[in-house]
C-alpha positions in Angstrom: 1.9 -1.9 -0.8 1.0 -4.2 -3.9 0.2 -2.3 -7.2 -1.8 -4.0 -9.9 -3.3 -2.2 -13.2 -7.3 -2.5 -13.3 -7.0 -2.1 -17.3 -9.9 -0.8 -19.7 -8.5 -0.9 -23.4 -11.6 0.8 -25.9 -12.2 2.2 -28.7 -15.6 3.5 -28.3 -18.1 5.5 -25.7 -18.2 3.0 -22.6 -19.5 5.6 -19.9 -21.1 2.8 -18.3 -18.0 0.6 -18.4 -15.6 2.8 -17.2 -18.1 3.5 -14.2 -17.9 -0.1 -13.5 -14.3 -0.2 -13.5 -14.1 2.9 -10.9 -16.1 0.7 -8.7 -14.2 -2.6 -9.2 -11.0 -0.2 -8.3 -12.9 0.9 -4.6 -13.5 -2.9 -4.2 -9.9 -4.0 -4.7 -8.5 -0.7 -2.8 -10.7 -0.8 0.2 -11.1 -4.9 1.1 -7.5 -5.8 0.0 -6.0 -2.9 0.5 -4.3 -2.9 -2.8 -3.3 0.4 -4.6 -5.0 0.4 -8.0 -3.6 1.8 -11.0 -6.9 2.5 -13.2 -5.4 1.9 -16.9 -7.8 3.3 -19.4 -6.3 3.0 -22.9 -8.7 5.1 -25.1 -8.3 5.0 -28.8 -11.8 6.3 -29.4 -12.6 9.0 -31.7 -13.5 12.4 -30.2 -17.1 12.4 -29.5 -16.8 9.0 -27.8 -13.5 10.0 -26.2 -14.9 13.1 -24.8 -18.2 10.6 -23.5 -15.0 8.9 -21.8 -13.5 11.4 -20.3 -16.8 12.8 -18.4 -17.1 9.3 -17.0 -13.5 9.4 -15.7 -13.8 12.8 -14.2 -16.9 11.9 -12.4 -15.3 8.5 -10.6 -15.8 9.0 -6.7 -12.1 9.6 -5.8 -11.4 6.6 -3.6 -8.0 5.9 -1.6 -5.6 4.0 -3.0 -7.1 4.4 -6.6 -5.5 6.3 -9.3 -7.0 7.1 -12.6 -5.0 7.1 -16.1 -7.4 7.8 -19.0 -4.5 8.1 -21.5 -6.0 9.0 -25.5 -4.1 7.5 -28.3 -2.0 10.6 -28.4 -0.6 10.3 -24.7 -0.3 6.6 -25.5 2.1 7.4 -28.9 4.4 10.2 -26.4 5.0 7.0 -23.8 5.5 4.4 -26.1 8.0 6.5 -28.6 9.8 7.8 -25.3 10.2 3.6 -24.7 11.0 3.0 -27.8 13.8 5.1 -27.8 15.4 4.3 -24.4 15.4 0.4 -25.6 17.5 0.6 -28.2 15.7 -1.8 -30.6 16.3 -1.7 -34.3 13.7 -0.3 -36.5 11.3 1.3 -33.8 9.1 3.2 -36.0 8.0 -0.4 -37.5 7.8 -1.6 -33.6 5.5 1.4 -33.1 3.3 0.6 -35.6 3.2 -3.2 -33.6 2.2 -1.4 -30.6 -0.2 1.2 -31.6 -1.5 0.2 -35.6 -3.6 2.0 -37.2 -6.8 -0.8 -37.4 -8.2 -2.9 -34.3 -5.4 -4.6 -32.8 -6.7 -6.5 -29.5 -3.1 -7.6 -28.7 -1.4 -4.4 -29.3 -4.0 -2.8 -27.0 -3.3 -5.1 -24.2 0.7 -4.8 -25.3 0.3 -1.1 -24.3 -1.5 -1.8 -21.0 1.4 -4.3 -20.4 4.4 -1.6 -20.7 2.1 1.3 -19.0 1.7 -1.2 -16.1 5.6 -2.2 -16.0 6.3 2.0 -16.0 4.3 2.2 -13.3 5.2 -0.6 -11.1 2.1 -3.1 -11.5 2.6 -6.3 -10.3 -0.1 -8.1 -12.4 -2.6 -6.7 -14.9 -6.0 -7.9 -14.7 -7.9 -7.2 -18.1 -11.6 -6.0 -18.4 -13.9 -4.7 -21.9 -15.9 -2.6 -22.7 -18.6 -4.7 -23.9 -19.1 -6.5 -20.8 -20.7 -5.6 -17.3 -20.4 -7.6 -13.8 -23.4 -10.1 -12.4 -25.0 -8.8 -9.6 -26.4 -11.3 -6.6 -27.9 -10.5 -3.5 -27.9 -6.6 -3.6 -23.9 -6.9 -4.2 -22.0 -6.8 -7.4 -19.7 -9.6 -8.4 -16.3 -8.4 -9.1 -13.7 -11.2 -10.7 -11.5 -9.0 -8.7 -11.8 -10.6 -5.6 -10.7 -14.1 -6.6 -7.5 -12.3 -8.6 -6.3 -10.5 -5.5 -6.8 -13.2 -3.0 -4.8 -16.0 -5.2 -2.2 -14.2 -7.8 1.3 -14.2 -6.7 1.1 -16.7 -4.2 2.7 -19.8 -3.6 0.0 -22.2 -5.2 1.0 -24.7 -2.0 -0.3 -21.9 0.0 -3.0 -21.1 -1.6 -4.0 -25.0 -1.7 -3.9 -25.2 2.2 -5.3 -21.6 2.6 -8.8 -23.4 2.7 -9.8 -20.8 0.9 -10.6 -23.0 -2.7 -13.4 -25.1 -3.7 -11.0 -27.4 -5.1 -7.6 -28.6 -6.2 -6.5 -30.2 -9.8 -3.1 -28.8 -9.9 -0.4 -31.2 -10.6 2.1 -31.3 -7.3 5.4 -30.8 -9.2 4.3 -26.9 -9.7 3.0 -26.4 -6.2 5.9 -24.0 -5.0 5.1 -21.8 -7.9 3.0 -18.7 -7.5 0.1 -18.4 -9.4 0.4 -17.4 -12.8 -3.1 -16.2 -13.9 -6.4 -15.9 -12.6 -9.5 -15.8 -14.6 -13.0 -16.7 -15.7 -15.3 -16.3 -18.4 -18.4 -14.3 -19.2 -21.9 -15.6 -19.9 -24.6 -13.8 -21.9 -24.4 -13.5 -25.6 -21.6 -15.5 -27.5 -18.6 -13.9 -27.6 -18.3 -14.2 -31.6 -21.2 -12.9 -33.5 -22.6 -16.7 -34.9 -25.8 -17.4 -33.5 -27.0 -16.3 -36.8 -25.4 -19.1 -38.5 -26.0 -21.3 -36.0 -29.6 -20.9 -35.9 -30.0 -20.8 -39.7 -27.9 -24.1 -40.6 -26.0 -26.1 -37.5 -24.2 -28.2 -39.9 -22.9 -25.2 -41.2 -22.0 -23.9 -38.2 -20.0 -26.7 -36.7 -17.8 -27.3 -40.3 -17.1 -23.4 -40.2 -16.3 -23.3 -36.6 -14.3 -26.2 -37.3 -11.7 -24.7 -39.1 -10.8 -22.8 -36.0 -9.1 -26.7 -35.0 -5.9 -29.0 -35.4 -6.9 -30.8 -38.8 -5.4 -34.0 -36.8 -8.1 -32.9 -33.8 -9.7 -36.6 -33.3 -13.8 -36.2 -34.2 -14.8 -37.1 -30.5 -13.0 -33.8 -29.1 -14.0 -31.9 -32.7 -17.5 -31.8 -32.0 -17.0 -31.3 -28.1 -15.1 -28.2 -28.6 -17.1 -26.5 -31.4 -20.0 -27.1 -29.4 -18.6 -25.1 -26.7 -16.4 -22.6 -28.7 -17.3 -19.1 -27.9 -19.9 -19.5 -25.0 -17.9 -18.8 -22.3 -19.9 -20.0 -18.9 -22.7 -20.5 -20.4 -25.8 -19.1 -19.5 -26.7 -19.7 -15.8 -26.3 -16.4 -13.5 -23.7 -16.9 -10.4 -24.8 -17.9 -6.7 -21.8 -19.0 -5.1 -18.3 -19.0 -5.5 -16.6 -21.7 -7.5 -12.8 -21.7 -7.6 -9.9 -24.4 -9.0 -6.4 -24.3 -8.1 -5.5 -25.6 -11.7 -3.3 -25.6 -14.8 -5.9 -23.2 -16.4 -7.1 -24.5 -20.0 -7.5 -21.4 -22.3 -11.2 -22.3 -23.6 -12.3 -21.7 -20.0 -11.3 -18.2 -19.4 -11.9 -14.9 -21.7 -10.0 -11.8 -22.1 -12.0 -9.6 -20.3 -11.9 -11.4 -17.4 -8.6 -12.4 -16.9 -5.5 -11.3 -14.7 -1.8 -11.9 -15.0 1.4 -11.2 -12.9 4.4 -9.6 -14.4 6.3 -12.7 -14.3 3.9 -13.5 -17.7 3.3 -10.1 -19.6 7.2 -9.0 -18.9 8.6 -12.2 -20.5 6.4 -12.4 -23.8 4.0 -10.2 -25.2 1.1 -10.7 -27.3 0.4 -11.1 -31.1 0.0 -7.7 -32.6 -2.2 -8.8 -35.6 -4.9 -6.3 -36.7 -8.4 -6.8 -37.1 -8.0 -10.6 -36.0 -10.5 -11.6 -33.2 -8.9 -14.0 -30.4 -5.2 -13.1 -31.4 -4.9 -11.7 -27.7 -5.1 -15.6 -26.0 -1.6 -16.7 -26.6 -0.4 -16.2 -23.0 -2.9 -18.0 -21.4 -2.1 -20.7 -23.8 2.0 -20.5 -22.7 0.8 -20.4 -19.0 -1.3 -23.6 -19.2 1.4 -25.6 -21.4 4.6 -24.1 -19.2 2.8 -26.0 -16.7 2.0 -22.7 -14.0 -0.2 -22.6 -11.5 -3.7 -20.7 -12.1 -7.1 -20.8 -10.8 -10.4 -20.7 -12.4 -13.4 -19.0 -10.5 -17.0 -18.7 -11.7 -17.1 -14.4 -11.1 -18.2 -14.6 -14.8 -18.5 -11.2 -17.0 -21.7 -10.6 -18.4 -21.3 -10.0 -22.5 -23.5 -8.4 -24.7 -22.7 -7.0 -28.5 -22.8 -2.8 -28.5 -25.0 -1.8 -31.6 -22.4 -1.1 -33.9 -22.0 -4.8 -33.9 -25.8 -5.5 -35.0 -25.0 -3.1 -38.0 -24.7 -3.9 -41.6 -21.1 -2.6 -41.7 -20.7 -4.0 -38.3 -21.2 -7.1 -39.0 -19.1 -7.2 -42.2 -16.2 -5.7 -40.2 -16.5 -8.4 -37.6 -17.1 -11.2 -39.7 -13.9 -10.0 -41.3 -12.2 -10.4 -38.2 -13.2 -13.9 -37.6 -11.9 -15.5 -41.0 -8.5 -13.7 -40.2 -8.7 -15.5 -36.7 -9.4 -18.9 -38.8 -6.4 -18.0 -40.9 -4.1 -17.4 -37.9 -5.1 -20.6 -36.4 -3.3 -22.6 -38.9 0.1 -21.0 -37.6 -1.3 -20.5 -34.4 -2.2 -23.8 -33.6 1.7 -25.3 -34.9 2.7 -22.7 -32.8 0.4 -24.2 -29.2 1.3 -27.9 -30.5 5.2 -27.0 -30.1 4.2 -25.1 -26.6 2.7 -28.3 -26.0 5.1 -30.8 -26.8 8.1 -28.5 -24.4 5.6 -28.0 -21.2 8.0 -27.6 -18.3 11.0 -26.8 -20.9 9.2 -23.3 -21.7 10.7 -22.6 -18.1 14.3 -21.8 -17.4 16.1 -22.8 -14.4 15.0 -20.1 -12.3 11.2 -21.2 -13.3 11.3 -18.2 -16.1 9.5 -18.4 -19.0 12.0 -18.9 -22.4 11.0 -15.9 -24.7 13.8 -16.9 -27.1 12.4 -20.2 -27.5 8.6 -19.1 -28.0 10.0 -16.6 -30.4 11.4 -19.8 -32.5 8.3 -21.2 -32.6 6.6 -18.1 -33.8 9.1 -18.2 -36.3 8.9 -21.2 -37.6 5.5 -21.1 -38.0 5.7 -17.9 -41.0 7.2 -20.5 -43.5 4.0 -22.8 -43.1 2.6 -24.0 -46.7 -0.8 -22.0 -47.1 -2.7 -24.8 -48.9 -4.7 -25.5 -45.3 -5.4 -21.5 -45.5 -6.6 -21.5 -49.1 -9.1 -24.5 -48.3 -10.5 -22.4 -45.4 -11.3 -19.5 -47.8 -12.8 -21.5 -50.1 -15.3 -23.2 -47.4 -15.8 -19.7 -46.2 -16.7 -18.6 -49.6 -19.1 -21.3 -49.8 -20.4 -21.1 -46.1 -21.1 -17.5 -46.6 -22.7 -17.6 -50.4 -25.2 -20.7 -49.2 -26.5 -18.4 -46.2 -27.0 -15.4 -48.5 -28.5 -12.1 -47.0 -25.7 -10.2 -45.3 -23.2 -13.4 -45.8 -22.5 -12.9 -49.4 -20.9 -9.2 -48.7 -19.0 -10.8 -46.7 -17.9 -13.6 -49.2 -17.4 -11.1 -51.8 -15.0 -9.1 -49.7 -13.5 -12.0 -48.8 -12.9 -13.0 -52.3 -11.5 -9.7 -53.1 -9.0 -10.2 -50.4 -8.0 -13.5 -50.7 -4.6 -12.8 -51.8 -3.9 -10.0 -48.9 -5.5 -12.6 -46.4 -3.4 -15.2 -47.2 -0.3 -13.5 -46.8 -1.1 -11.2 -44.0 -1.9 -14.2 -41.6 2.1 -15.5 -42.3 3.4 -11.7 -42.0 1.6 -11.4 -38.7 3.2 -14.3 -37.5 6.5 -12.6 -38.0 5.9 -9.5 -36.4 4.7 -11.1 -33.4 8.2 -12.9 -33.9 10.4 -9.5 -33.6 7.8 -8.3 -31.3 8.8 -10.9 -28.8 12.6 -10.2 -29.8 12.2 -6.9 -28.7 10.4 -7.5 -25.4 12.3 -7.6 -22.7 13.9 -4.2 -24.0 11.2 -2.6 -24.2 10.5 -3.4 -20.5 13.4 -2.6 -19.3 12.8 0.7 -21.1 9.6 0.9 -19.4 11.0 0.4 -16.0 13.5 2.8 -16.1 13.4 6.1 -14.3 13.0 8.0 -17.5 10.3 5.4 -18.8 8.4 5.9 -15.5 8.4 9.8 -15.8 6.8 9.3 -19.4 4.2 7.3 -17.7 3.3 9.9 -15.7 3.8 12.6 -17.6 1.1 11.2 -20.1 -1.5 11.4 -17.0 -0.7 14.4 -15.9 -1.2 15.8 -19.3 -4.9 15.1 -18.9 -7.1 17.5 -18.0 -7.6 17.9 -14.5 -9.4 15.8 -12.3 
């Protein structure tokens, strides 16, 4: 019988969410008849851990699905057990990769990643807390659907299936299976900038800007930033849309994505802390490798919790975007070279090359900062000119710069040795005693 990880990584009270995700598990049990591993990766503290944990215990058992609520504690027994079955040098440093001690949204999906290789998953498909699903006639629209009926399969078969709304897949991948399945979300923008949209557009679109290849021709500059961080848009779903396609990374979002194990075993994510969008780099090496996805239109309704809409909030997350506009200097050398190789990121066996995305990573640490410095400094002005709850953020920004600057080049080379260190840590996983640590950190939950 397939297994697949239904994955929930928080770290806050999403009783509602996790409800949600208990139903998306029925769904994929009962109409596919899948057996669901429900991942719940909770690094919350303990008032919102314990809201957690009621909403776990009171999920209508269903057969076929399986509930792992695992706190950071249970998280930190599996992953040392791993850690010390692989063998890899210097694993209380890779420890702090996999479970840091500030908002990692890589390393959280890192940890789902292992959990679901202990446990014999054969894709992950990745949902948030800060998200719920569209509802249309009387039935709920789980993204589920679409990722069970197309992953793994031969993407020939799944073009003659009849079963698509259309094909734009080149022909040369056709006898690969589908890589990754996903959509987006529509609601509220997934980065907290309507403010400074709304206040000064100009402003906006430089800032946003940043985020891009300095040689990104104008005509595609102000195409993308006008789309950057809206996901689907606005209009609710009605009908099924779906696209056999090399899947472009702008069009689908992390908490509505799936992968197979052919992806998430071969390279992991970047582990940077408190950097927004540092979890997209797979679906970046999918699309340039050249695999098959499809894009469907099952799109994730997102709304900001009220932390967000805080004072301290909103410094912490504007915080988190300017590290994301630092790492897109490397990052984007980084895509360009992913880019440039397409089909050679594959082996011969159609694998992807984790040694040679590792080299790229690599390379990228010893990138002159200069580009970095000049996006500080139009922060720094972008921030002081809107004023109000901006100029914290400009001031902490300007108390940082030096700890910035180097942090988004040191991140780079942990994501480096991360990758070094995969496929051990895998294997690790996978192995009988990595399994029994697995579930031994579910069992140590209170019972159900």
């Amino acid at each position: 019988m397939r297994r697949i990880g239904l994955a929930l990584p928080t770290d806050r009270a999403c009783p509602d969410a996790v409800a949600a995700l208990g139903d998306e598990a029925a769904y994929a049990a009962r109409h596919f008849g899948t057996e669901v591993r429900l991942l719940i990766l909770d690094t919350s503290g303990p008032d919102a851990l314990a809201a957690n944990r009621t909403a776990a215990d009171a999920l209508r058992p269903a057969p076929g699905v399986t509930v792992h609520h695992l706190d950071e504690r249970r998280q930190r027994a599996f992953l040392r057990t791993v850690l010390g079955l692989s063998g890899v040098e210097d694993p209380g440093r890779l420890l702090g990769l996999m479970l840091p001690d500030g908002v990692s949204y890589g390393a959280c999906t890192n940890r789902v990643f292992l959990l679901a290789a202990a446990l014999g998953c054969t894709s992950v498909h990745r949902r948030d807390s800060d998200g719920r699903y569209q509802r249309h006639e009387a039935e709920t629209v789980f993204p589920v659907h679409h990722e069970l009926a197309f992953l793994g399969r031969r993407a020939a078969d799944v073009a003659a299936s009849g079963a698509l709304t259309r094909t734009r897949l080149d022909p040369a991948a056709a006898d690969r299976p589908v890589a990754l399945v996903g959509g987006s979300f529509i609601g509220e923008m997934s980065v907290d900038l309507g403010q400074m949209h709304r206040a000064d557009p100009a402003l906006y679109e430089e800032v946003v800007g940043l985020s891009l290849p300095a040689d990104c021709p104008e005509i595609w500059r102000r195409k993308l930033v006008g789309e950057a961080f809206r996901g689907g848009g606005t209009t609710p779903f009605t009908r099924d849309h779906t696209t056999l396609m090399a899947v472009s990374p702008a069009r689908v979002d992390m908490c509505n994505i799936s992968l197979t194990d052919a992806v998430y075993e071969r390279v992991p994510l970047p582990p940077a802390t408190d950097t927004i969008g540092s979890d997209y780099f797979l679906s970046h090496l999918v699309h340039d490798a050249g695999l098959p996805g499809v894009l469907h239109n099952r799109h994730i309704v997102n709304h900001y919790t009220g932390e967000r809409r805080t004072d301290q909030g909103f410094l912490a997350y504007q915080l988190r975007f300017a590290r994301f506009l630092l790492a897109t200097h490397h990052l984007n050398a980084v895509y360009a070279r992913l880019t440039a190789a397409g089909g050679d990121l594959l082996d011969a066996e159609g694998h992807l090359r984790a040694p040679l995305v590792a080299g790229y990573v690599r390379d990228s640490v010893a990138l002159d900062v200069t580009a970095n410095e000049e996006r500080l400094d139009v922060l720094d002005r972008s921030y002081r000119a809107l004023g109000d709850r901006y100029t914290a953020v400009a001031d902490a920004l300007a108390a940082r710069r030096r700890e910035l600057l180097d942090g988004a080049a040191a991140d780079m080379a942990d994501f480096a040795l991360l990758i070094d260190a995969w496929q051990p840590l895998v294997r690790a996983s996978r192995s009988p005693e990595g399994v029994r640590a697995a579930n031994a950190a579910r069992e140590a939950a209170p019972p159900r």
